[in-house]
Residue frames relative to the residue before (quaternion, step in Angstrom):
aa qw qx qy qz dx dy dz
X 1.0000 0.0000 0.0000 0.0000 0.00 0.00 0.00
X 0.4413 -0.7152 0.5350 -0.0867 2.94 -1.12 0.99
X 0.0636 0.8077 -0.5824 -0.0661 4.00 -0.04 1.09
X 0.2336 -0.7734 0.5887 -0.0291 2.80 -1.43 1.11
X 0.2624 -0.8295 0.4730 0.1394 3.87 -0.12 1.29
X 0.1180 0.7146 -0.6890 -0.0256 4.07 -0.61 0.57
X 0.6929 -0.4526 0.3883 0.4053 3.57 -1.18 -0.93
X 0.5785 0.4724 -0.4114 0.5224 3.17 1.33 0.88
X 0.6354 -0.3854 0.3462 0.5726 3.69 1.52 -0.03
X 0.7659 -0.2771 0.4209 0.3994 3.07 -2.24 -0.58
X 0.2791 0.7427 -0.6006 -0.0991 3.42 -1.16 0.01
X 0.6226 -0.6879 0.3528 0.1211 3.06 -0.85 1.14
X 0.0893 0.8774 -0.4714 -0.0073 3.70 0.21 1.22
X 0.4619 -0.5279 0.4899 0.5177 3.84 -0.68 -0.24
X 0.7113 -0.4452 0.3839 0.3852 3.66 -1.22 0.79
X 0.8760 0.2788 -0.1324 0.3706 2.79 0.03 -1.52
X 0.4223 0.5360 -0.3965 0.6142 3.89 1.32 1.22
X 0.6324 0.5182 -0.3208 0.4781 3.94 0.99 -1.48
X 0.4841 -0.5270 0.6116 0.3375 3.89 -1.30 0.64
X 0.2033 -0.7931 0.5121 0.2595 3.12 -1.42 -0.45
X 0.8114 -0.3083 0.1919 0.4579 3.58 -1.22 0.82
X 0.6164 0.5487 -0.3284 0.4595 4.18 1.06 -0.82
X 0.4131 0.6918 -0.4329 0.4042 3.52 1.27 -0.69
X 0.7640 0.3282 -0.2765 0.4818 3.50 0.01 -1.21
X 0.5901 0.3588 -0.5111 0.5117 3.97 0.18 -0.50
X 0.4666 0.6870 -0.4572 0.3183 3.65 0.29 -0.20
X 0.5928 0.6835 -0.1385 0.4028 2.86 1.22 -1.71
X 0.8359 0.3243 -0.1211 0.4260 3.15 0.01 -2.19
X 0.4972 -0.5194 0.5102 0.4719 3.99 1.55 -0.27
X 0.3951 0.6948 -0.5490 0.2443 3.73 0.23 0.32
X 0.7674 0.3842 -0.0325 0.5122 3.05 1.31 -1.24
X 0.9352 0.0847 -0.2739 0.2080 3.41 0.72 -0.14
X 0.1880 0.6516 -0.6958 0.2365 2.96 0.22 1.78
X 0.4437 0.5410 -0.4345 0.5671 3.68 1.12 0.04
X 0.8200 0.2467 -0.4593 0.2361 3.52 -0.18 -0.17
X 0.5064 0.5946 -0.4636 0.4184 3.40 1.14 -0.04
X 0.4521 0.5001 -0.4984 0.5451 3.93 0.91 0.67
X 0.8339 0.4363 -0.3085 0.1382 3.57 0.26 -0.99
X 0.6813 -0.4450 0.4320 0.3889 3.30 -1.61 -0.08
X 0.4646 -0.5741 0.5137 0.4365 3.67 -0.80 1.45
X 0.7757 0.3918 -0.4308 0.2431 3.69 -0.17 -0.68
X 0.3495 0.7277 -0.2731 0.5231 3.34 1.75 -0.09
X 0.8102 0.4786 -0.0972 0.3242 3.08 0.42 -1.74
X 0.5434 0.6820 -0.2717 0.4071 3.25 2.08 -1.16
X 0.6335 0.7064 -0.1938 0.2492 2.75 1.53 -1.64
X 0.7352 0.3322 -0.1866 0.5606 2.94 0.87 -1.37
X 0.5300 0.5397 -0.5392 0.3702 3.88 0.26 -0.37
X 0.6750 0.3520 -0.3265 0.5602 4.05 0.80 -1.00
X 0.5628 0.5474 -0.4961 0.3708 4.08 0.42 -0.36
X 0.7641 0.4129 -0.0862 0.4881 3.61 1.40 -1.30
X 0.4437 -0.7127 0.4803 0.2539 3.69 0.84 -0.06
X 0.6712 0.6215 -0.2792 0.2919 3.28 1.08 0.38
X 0.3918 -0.7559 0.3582 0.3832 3.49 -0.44 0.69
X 0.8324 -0.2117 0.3385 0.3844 3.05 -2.11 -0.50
X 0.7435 0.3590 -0.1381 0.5471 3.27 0.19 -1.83
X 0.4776 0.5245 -0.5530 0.4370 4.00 0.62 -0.24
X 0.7727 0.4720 -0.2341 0.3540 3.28 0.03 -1.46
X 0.7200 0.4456 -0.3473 0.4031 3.27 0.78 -0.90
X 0.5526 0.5683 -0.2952 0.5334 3.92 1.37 -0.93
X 0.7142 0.4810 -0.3004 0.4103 3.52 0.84 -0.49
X 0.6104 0.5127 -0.2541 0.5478 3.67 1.63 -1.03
X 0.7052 0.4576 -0.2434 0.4838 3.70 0.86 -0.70
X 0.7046 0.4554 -0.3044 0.4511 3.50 1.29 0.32
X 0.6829 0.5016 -0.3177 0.4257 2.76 1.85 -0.42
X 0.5014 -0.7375 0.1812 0.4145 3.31 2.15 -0.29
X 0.2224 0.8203 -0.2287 0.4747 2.71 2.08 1.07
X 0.1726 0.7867 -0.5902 0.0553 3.77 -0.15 0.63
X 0.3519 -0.6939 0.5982 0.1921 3.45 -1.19 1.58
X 0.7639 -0.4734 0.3590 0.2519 2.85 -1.94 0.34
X 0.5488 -0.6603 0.2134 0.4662 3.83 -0.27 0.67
X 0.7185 0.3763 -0.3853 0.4401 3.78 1.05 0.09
X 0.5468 0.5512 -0.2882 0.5605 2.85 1.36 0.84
X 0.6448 0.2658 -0.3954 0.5977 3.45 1.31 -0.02
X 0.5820 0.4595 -0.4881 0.4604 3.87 0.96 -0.25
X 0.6634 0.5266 -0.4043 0.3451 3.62 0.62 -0.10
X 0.7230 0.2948 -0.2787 0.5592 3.62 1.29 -0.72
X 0.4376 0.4876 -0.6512 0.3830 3.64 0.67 1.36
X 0.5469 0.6021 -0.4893 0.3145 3.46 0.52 0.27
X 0.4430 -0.6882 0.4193 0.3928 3.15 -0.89 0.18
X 0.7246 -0.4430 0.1570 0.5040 3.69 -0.98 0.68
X 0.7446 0.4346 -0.3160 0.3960 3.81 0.16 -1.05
X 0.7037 0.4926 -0.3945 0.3266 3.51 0.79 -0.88
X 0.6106 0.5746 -0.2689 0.4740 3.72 1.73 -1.09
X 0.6860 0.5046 -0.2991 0.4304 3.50 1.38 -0.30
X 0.5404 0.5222 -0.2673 0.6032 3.32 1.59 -0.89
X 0.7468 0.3718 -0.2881 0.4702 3.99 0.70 -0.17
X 0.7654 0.3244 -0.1363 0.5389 3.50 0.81 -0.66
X 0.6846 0.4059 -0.3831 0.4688 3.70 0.31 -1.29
X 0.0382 -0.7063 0.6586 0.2567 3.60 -1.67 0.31
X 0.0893 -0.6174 0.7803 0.0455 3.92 -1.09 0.70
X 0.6712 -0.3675 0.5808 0.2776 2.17 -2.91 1.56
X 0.6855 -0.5008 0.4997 0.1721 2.93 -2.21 0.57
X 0.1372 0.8410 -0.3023 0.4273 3.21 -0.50 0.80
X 0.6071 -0.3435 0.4879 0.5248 4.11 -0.90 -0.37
X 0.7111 -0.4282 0.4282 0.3571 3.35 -1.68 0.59
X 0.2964 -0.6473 0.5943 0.3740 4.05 -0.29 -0.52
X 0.7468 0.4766 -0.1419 0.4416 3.09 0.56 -2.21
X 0.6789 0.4920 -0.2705 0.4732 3.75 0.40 -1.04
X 0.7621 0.3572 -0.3207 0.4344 3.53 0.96 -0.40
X 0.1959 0.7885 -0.2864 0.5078 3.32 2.08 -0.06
X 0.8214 0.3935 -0.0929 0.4022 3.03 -0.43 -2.07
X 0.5845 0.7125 -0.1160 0.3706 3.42 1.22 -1.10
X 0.6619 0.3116 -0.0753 0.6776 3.26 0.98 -1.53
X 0.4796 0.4383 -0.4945 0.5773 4.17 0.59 -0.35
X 0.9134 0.3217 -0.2345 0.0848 3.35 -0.73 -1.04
X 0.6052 0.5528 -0.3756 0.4326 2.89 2.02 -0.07
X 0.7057 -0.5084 0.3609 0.3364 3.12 -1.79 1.17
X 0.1228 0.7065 -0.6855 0.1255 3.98 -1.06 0.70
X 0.1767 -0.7128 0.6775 -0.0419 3.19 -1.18 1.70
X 0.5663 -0.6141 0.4619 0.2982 3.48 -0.78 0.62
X 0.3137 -0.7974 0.3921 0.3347 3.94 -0.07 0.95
X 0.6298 0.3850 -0.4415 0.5101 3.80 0.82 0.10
X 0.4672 0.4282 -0.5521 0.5418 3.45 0.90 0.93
X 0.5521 0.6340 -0.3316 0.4281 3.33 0.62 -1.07
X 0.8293 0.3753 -0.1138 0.3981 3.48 0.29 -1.34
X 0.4774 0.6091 -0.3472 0.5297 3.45 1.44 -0.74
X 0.7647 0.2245 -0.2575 0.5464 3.50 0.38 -1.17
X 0.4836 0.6002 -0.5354 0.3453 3.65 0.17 0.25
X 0.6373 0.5296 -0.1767 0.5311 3.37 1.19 -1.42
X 0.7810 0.2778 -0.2624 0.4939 3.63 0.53 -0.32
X 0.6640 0.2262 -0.5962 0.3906 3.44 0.64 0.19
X 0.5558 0.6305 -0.4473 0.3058 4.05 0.54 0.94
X 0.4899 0.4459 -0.3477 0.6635 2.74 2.17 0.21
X 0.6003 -0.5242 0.4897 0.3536 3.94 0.38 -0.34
X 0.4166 0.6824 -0.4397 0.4092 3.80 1.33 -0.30
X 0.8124 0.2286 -0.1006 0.5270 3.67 0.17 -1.11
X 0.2519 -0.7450 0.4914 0.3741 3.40 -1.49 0.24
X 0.7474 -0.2980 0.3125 0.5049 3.90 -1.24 0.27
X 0.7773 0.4201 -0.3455 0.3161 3.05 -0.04 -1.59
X 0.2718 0.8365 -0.2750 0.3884 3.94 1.62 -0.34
X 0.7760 0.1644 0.0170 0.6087 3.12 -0.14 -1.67
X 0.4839 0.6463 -0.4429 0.3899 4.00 0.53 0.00
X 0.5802 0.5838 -0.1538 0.5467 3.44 1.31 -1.61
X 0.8017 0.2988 -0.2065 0.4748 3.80 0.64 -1.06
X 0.7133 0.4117 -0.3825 0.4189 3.20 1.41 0.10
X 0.4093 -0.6801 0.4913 0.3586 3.46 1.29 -0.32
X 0.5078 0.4394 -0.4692 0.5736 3.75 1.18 1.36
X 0.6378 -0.5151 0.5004 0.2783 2.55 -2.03 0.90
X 0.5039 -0.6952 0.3150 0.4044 3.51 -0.64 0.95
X 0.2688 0.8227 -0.3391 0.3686 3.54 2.08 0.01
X 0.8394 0.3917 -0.0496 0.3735 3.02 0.57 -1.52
X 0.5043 0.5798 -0.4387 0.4660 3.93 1.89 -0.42
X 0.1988 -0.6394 0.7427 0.0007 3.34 -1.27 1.24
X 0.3182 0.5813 -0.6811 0.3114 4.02 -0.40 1.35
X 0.4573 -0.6304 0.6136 0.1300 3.29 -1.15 1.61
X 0.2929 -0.7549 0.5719 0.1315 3.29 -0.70 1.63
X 0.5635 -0.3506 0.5041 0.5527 3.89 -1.69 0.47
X 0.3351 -0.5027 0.7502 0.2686 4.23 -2.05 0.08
X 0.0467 -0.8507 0.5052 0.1374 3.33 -1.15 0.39
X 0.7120 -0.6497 0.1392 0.2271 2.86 -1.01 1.27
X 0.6212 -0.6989 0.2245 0.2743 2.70 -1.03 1.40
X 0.1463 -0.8024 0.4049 0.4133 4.19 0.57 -0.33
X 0.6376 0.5101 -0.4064 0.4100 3.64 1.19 0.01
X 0.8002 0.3028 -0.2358 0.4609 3.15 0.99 -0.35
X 0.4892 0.5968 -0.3605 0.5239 3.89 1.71 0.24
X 0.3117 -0.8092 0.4836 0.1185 3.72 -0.19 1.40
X 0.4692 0.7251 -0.3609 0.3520 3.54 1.44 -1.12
X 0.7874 0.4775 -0.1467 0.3613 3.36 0.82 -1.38
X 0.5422 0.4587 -0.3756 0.5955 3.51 1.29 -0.21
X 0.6480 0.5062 -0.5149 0.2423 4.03 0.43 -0.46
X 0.6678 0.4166 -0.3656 0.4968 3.46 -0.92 0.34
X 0.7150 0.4465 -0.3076 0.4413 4.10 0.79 -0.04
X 0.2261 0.6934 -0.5211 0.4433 3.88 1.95 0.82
């Protein structure tokens, strides 16, 4: 496993899902004037090694004033899965990409969000149906002991000030 740090914290990915440390030279352009040299199947590599897409790379080469070679720019107009399904090769085995796509698309709230709104809809601040959404339950199914509210026949507080 493989931790990965955003603005929701650590989360814990399998390796072979986690970018890697080259990502950031990526960033500063260290790294890619070297990739306009490589082999697309090369290139596949490193796009799945880095977690990055097509249209990243390409937005990233065109800022850096960098223009790949024309089978190389017809290759990063694809979108990410098809240039990987054509170029990248993986060990045999489960899908890679399909389990990729999978883990990307699934909904993930940050659990001190999670809990924040938990805590307020036990105060009455938030509604249910809220923290349902961040949990991926029917709002049926949230079990958070709501605030009771006061009775008004039997809460004296509320009658002061009506003399």
């Amino acid at each position: 496993m493989s931790e990965v740090v955003n603005e929701a914290g650590p989360a814990q990915l399998p390796v072979e899902y986690a970018p890697t440390p080259t990502t950031r030279r990526l960033l500063t352009g260290r790294v890619a004037p070297v990739l306009l040299w490589l082999a697309l199947p090369v290139l596949a590599e490193h796009l799945w090694e880095w977690g990055i897409s097509t249209q990243a790379l390409s937005v990233r080469l065109r800022s850096l004033g960098l223009t790949p070679g024309v089978e190389t720019a017809a290759a990063l107009t694809l979108n990410t899965q098809a240039f990987l399904r054509r170029h990248w090769v993986w060990s045999p085995g489960p899908d890679p990409i399909t389990l990729r796509m999978e883990l990307a698309a699934e909904r993930r709230v940050p659990t001190e969000l999670t809990s924040l709104l938990e805590e307020r809809v036990a105060q009455g601040l938030a509604p249910v149906e809220s923290l349902a959404y961040a949990l991926g339950v029917p709002a049926s199914e949230v079990e958070v002991e709501l605030p009771s509210l006061a009775d008004p026949d039997l809460d004296r507080d509320l009658l002061e000030g009506l003399d």
